[in-house]
N, CA, C, O and CB atoms as a CASP TS submission, in Angstrom:
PFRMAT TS
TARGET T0000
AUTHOR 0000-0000-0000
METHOD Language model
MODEL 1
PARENT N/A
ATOM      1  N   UNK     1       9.748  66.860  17.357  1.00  0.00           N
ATOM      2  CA  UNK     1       9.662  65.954  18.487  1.00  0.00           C
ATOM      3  C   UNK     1      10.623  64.787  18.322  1.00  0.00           C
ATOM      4  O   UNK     1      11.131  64.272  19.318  1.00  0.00           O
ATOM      5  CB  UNK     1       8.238  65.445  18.653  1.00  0.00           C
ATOM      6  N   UNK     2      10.957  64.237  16.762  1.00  0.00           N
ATOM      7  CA  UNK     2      11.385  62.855  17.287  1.00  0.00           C
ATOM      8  C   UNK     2      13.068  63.421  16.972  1.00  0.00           C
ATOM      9  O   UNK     2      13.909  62.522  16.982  1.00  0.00           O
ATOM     10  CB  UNK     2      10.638  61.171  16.260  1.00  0.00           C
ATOM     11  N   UNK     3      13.585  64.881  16.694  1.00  0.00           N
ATOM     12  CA  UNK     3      14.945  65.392  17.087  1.00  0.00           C
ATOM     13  C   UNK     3      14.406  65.344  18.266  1.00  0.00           C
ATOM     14  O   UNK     3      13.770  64.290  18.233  1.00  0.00           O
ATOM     15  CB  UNK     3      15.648  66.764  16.551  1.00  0.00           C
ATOM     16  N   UNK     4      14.262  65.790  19.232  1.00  0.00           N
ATOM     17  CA  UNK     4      14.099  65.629  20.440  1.00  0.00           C
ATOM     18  C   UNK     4      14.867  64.578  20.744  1.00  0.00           C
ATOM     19  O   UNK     4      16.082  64.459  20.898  1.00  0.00           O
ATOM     20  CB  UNK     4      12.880  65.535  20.790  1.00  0.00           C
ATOM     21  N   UNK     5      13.699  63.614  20.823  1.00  0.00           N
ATOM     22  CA  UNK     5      14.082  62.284  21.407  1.00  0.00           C
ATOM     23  C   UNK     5      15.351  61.779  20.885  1.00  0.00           C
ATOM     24  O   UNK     5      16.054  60.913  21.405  1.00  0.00           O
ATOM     25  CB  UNK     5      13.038  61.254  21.150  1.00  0.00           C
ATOM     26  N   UNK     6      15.535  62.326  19.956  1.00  0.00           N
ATOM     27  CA  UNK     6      16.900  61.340  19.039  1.00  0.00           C
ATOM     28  C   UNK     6      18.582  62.106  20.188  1.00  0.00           C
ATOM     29  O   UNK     6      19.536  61.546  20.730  1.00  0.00           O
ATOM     30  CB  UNK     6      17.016  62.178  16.321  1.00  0.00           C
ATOM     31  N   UNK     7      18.129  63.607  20.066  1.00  0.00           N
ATOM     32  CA  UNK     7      19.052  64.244  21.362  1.00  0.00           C
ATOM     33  C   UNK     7      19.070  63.424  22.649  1.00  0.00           C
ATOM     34  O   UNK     7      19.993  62.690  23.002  1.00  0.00           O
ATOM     35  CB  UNK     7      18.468  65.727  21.851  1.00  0.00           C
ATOM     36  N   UNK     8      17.904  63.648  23.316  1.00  0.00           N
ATOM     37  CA  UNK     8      17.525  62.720  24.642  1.00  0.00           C
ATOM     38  C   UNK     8      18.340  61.461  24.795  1.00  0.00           C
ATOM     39  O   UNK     8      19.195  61.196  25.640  1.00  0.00           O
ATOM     40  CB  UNK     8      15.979  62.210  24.594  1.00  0.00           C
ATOM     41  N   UNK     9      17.853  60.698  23.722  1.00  0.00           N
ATOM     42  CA  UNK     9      18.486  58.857  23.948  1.00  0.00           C
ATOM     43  C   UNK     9      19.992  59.126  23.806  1.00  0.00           C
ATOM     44  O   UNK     9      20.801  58.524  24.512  1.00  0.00           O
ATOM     45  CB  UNK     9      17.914  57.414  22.437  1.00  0.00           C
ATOM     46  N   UNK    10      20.379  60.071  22.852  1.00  0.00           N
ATOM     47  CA  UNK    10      22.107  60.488  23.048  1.00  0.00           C
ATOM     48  C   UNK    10      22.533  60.754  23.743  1.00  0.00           C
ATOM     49  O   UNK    10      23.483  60.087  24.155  1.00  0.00           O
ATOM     50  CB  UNK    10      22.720  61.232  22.620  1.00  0.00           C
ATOM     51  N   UNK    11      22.119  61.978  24.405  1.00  0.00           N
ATOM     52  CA  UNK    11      22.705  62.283  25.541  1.00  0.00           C
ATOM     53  C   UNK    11      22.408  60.962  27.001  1.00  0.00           C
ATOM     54  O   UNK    11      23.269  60.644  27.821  1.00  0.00           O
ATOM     55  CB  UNK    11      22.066  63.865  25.795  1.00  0.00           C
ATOM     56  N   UNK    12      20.942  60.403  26.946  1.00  0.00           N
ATOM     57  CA  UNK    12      20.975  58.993  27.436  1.00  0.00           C
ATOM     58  C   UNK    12      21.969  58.195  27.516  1.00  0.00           C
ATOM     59  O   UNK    12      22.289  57.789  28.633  1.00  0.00           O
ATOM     60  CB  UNK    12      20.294  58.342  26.870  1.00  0.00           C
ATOM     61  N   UNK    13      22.581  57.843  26.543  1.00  0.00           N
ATOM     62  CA  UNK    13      23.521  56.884  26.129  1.00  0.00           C
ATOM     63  C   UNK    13      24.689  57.373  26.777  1.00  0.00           C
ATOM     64  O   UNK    13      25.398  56.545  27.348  1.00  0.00           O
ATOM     65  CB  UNK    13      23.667  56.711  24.624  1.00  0.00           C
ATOM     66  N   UNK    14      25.017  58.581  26.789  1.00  0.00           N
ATOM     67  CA  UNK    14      26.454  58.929  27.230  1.00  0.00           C
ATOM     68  C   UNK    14      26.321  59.041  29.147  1.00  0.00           C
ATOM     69  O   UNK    14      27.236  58.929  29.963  1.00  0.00           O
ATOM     70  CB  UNK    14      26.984  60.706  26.323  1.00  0.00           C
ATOM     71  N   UNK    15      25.123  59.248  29.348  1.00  0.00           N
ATOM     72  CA  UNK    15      24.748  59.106  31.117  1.00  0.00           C
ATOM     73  C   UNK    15      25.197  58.096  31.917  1.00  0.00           C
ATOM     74  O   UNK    15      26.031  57.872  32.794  1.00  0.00           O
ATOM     75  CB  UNK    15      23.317  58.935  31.432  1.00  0.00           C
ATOM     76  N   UNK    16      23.922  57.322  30.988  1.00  0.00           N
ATOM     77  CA  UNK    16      23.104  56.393  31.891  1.00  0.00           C
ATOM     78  C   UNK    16      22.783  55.203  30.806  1.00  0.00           C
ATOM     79  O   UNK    16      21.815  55.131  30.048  1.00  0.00           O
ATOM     80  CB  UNK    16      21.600  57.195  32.596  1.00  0.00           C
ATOM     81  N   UNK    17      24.204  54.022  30.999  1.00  0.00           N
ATOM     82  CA  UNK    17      23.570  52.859  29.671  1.00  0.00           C
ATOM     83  C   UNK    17      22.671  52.058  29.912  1.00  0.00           C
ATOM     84  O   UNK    17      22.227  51.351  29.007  1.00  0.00           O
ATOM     85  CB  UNK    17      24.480  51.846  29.100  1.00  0.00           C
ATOM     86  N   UNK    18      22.193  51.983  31.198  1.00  0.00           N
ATOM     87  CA  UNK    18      21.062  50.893  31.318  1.00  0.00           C
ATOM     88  C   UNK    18      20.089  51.263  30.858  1.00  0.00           C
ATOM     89  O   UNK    18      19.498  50.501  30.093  1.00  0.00           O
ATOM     90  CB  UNK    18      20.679  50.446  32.496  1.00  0.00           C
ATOM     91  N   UNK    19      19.517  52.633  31.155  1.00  0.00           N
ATOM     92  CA  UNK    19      18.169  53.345  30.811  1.00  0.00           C
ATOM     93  C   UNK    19      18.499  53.627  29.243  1.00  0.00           C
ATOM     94  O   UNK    19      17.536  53.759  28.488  1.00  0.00           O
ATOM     95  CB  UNK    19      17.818  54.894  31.821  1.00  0.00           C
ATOM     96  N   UNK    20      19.417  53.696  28.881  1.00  0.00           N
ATOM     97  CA  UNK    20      19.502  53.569  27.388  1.00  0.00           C
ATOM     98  C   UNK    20      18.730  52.746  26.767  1.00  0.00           C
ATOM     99  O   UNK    20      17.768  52.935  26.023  1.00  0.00           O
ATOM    100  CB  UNK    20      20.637  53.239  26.973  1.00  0.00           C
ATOM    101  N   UNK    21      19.483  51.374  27.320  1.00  0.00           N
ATOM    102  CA  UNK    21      19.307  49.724  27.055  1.00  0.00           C
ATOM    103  C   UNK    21      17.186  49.677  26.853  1.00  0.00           C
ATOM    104  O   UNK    21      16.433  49.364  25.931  1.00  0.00           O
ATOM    105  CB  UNK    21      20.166  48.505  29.048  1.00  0.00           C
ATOM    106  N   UNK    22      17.029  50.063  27.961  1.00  0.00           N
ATOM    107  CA  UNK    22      15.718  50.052  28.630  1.00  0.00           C
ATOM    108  C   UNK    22      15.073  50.774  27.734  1.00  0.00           C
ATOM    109  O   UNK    22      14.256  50.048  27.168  1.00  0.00           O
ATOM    110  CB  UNK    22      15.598  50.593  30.050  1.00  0.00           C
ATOM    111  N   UNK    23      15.048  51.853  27.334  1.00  0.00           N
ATOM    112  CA  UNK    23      14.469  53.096  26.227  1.00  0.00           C
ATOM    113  C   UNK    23      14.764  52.437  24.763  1.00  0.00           C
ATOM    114  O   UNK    23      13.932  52.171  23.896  1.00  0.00           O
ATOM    115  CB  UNK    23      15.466  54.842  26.381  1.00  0.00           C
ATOM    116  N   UNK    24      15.754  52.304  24.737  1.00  0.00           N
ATOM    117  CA  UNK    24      15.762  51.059  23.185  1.00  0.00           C
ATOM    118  C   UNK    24      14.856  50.013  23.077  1.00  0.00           C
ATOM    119  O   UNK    24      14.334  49.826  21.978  1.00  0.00           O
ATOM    120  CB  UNK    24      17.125  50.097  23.024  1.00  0.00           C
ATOM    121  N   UNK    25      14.527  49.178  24.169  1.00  0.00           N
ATOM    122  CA  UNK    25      14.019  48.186  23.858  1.00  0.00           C
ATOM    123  C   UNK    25      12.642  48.509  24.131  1.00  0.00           C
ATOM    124  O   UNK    25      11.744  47.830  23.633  1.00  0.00           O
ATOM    125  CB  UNK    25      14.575  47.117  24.425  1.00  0.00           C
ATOM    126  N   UNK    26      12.448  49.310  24.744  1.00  0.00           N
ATOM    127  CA  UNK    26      10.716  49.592  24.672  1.00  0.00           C
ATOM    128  C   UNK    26      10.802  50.185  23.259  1.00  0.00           C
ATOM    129  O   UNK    26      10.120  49.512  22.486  1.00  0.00           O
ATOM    130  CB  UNK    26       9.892  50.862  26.009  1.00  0.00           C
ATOM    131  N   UNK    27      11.351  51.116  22.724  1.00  0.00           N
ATOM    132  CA  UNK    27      10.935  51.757  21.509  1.00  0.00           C
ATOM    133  C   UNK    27      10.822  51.020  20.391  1.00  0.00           C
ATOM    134  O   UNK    27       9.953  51.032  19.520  1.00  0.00           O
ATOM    135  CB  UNK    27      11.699  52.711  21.203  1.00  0.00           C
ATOM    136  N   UNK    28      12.214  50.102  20.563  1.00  0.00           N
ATOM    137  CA  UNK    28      11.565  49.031  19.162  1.00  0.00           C
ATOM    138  C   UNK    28      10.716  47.867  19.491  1.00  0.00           C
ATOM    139  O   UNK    28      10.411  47.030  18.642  1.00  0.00           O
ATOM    140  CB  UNK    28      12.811  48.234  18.277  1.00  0.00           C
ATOM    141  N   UNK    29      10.307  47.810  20.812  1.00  0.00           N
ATOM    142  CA  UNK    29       8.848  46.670  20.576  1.00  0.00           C
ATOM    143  C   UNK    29       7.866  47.627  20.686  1.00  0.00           C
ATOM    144  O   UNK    29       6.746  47.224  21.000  1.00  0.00           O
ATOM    145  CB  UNK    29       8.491  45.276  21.847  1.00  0.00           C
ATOM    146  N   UNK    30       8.029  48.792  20.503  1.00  0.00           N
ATOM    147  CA  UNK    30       6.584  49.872  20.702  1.00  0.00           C
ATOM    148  C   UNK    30       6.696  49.921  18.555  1.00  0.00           C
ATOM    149  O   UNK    30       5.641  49.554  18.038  1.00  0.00           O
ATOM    150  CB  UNK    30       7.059  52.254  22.088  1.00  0.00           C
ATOM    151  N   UNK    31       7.501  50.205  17.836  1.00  0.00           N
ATOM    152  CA  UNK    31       7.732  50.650  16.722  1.00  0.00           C
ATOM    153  C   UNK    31       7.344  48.859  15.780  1.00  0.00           C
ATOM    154  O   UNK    31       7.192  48.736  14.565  1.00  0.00           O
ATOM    155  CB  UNK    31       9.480  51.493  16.739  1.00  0.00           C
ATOM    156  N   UNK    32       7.284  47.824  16.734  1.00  0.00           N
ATOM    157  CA  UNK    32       7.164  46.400  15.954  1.00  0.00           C
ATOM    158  C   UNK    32       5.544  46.159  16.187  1.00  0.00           C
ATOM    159  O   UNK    32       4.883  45.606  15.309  1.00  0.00           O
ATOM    160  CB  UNK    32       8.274  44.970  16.713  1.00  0.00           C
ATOM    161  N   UNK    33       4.966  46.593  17.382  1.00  0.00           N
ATOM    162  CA  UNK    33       3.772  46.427  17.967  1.00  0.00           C
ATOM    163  C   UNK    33       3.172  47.259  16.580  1.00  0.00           C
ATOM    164  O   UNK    33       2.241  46.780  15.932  1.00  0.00           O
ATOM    165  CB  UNK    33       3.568  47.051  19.686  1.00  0.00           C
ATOM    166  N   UNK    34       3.695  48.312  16.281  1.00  0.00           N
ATOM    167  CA  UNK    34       2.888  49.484  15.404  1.00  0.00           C
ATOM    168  C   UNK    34       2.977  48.954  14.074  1.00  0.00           C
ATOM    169  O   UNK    34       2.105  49.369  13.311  1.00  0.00           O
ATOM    170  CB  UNK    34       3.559  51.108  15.438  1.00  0.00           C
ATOM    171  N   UNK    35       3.828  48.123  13.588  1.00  0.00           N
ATOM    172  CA  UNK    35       3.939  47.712  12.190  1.00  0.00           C
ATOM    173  C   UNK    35       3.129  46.485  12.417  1.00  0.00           C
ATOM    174  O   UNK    35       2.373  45.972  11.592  1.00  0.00           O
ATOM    175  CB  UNK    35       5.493  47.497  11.546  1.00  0.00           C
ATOM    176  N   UNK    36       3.287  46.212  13.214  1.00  0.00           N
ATOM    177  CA  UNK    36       2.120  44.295  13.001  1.00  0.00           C
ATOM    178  C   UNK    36       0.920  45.140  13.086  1.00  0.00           C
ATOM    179  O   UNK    36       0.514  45.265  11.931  1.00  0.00           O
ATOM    180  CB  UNK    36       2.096  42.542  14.747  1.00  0.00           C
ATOM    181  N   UNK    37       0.254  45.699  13.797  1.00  0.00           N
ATOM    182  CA  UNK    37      -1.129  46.370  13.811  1.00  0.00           C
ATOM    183  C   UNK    37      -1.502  46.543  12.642  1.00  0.00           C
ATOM    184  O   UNK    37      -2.394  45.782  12.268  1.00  0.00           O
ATOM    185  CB  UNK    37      -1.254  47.603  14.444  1.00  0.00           C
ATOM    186  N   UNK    38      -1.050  47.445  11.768  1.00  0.00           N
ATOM    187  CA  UNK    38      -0.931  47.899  10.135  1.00  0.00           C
ATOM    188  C   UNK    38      -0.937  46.751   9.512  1.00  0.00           C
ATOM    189  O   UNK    38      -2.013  46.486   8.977  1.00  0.00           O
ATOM    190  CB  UNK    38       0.397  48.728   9.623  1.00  0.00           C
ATOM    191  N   UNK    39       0.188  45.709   9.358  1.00  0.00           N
ATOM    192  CA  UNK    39       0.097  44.582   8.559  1.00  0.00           C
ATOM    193  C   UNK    39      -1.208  43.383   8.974  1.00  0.00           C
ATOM    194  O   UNK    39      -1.429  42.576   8.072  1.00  0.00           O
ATOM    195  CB  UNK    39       1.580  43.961   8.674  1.00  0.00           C
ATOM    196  N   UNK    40      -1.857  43.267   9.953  1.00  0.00           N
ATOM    197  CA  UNK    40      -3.204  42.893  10.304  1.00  0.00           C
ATOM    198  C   UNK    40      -4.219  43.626  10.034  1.00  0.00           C
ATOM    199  O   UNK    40      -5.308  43.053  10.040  1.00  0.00           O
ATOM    200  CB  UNK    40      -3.329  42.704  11.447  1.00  0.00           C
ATOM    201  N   UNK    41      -4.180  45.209   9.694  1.00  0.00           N
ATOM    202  CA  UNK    41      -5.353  45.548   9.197  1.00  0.00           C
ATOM    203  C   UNK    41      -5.204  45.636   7.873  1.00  0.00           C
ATOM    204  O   UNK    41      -6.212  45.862   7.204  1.00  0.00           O
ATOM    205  CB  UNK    41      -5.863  46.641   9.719  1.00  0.00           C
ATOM    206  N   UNK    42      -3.957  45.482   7.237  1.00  0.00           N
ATOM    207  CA  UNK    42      -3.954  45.721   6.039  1.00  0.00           C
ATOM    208  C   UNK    42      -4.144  44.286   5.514  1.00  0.00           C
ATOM    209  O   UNK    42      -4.616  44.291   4.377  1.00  0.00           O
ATOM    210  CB  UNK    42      -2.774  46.499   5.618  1.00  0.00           C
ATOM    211  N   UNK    43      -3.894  42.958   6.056  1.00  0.00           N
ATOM    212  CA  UNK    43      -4.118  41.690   5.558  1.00  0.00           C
ATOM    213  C   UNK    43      -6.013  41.738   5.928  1.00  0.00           C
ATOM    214  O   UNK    43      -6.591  41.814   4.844  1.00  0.00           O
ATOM    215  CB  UNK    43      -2.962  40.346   6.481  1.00  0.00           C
ATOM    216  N   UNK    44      -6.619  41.722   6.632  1.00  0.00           N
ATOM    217  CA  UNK    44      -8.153  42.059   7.216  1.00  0.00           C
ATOM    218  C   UNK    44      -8.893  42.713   6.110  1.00  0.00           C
ATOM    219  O   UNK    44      -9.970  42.266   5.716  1.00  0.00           O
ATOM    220  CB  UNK    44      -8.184  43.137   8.585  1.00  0.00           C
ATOM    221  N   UNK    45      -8.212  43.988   5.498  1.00  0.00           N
ATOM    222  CA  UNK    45      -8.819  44.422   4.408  1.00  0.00           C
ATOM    223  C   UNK    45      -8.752  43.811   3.312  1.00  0.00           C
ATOM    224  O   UNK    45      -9.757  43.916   2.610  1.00  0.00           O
ATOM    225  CB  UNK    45      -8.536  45.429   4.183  1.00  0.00           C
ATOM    226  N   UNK    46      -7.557  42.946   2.744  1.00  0.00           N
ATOM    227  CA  UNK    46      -7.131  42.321   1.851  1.00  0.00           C
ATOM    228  C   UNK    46      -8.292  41.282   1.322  1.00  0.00           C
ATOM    229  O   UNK    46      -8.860  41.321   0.230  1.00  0.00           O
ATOM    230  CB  UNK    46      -5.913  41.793   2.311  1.00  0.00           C
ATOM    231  N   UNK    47      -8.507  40.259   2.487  1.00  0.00           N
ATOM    232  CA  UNK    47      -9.234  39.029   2.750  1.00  0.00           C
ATOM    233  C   UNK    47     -10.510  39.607   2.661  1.00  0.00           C
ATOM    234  O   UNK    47     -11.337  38.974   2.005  1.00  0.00           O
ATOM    235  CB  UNK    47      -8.933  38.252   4.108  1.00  0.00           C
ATOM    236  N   UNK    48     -10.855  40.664   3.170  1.00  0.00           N
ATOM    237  CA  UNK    48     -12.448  41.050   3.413  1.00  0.00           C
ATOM    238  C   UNK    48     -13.028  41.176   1.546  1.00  0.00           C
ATOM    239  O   UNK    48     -14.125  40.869   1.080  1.00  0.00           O
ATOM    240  CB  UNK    48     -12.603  43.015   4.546  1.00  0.00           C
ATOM    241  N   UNK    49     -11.886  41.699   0.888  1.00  0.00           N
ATOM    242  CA  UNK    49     -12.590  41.648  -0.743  1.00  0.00           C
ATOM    243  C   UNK    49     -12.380  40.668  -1.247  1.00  0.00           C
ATOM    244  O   UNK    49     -11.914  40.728  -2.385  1.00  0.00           O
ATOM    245  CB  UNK    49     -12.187  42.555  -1.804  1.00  0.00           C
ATOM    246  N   UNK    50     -12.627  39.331  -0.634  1.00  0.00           N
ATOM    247  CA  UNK    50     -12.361  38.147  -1.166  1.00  0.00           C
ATOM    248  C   UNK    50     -13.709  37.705  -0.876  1.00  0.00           C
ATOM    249  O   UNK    50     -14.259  38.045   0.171  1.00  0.00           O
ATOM    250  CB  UNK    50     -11.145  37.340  -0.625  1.00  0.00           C
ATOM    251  N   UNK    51     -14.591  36.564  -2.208  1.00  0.00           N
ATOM    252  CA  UNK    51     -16.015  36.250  -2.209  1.00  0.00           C
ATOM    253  C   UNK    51     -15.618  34.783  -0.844  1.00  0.00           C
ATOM    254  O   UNK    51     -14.514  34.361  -0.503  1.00  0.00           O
ATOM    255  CB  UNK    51     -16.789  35.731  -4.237  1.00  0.00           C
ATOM    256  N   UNK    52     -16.855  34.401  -0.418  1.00  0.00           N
ATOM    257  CA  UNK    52     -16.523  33.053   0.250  1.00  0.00           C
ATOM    258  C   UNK    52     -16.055  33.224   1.841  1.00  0.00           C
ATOM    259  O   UNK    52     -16.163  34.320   2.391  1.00  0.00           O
ATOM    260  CB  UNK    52     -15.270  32.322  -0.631  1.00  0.00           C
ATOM    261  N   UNK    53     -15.521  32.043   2.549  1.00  0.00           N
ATOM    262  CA  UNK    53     -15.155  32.279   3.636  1.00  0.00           C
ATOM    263  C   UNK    53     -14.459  30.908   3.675  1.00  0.00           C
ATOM    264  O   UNK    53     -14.930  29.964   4.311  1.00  0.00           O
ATOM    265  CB  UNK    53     -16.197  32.722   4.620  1.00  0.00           C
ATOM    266  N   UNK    54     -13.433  30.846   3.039  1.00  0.00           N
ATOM    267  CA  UNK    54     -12.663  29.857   3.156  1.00  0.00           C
ATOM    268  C   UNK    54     -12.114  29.973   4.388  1.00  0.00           C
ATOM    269  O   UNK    54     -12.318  29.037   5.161  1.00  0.00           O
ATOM    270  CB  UNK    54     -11.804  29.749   2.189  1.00  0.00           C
ATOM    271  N   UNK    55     -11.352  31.058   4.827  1.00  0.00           N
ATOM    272  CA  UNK    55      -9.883  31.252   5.302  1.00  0.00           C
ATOM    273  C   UNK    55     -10.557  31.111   6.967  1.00  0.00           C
ATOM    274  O   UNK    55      -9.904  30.805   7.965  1.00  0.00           O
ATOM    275  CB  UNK    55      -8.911  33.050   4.715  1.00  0.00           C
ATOM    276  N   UNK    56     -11.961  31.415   6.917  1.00  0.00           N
ATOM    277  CA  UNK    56     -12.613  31.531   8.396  1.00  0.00           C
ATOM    278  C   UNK    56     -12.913  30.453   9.025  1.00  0.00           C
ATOM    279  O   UNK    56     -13.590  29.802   8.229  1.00  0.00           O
ATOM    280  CB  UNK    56     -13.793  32.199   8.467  1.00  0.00           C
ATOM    281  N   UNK    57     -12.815  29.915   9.926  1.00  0.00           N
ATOM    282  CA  UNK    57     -12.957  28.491  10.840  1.00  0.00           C
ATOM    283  C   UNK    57     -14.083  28.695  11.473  1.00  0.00           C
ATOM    284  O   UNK    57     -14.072  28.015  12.498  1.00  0.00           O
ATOM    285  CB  UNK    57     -11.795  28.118  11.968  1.00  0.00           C
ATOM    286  N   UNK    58     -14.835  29.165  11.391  1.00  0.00           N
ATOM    287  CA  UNK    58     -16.337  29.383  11.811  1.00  0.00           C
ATOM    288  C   UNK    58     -16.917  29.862  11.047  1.00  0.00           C
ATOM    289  O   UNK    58     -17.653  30.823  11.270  1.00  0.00           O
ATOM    290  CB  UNK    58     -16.663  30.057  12.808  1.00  0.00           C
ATOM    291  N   UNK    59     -16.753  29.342   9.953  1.00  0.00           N
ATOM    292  CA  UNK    59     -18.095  29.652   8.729  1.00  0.00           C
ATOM    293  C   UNK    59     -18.542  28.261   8.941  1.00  0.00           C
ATOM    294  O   UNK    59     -18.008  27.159   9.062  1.00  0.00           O
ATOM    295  CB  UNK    59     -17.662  30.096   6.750  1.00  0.00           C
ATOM    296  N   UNK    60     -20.252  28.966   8.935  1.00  0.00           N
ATOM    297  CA  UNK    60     -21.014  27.504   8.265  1.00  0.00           C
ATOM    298  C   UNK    60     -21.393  26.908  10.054  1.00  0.00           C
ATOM    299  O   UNK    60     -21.930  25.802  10.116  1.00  0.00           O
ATOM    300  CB  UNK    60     -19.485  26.054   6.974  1.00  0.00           C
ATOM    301  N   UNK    61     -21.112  27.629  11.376  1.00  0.00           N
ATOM    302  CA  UNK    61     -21.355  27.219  12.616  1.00  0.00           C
ATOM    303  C   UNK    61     -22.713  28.039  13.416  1.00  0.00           C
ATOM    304  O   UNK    61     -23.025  27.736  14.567  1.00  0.00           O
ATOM    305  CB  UNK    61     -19.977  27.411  13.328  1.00  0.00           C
TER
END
């Protein structure tokens, strides 16, 4: 699948550069959206094996 797409956006590119433009920039804020998700659950898990509740602003309310 992602030869596919890697053909597609090429042959894209040689078409049609706006929809290029357009398909690039969704893919890398779709591919940045997907790495912050991961790095928030992976910081979430991090903090969760930590004793206390410092880091929380509504402990203790």
């Amino acid at each position: 699948m992602l030869a596919w797409f890697i053909d597609w956006t090429t042959q894209l590119n040689q078409t049609n550069h706006l929809a290029f433009a357009v398909v690039t920039v969704v893919t890398m804020a779709s591919i940045g959206v997907c790495i912050a998700m991961v790095a928030e659950l992976v910081l979430k898990r991090l903090s969760a094996g930590k004793s206390g509740a410092a880091g929380d602003p509504h402990a203790g309310h």
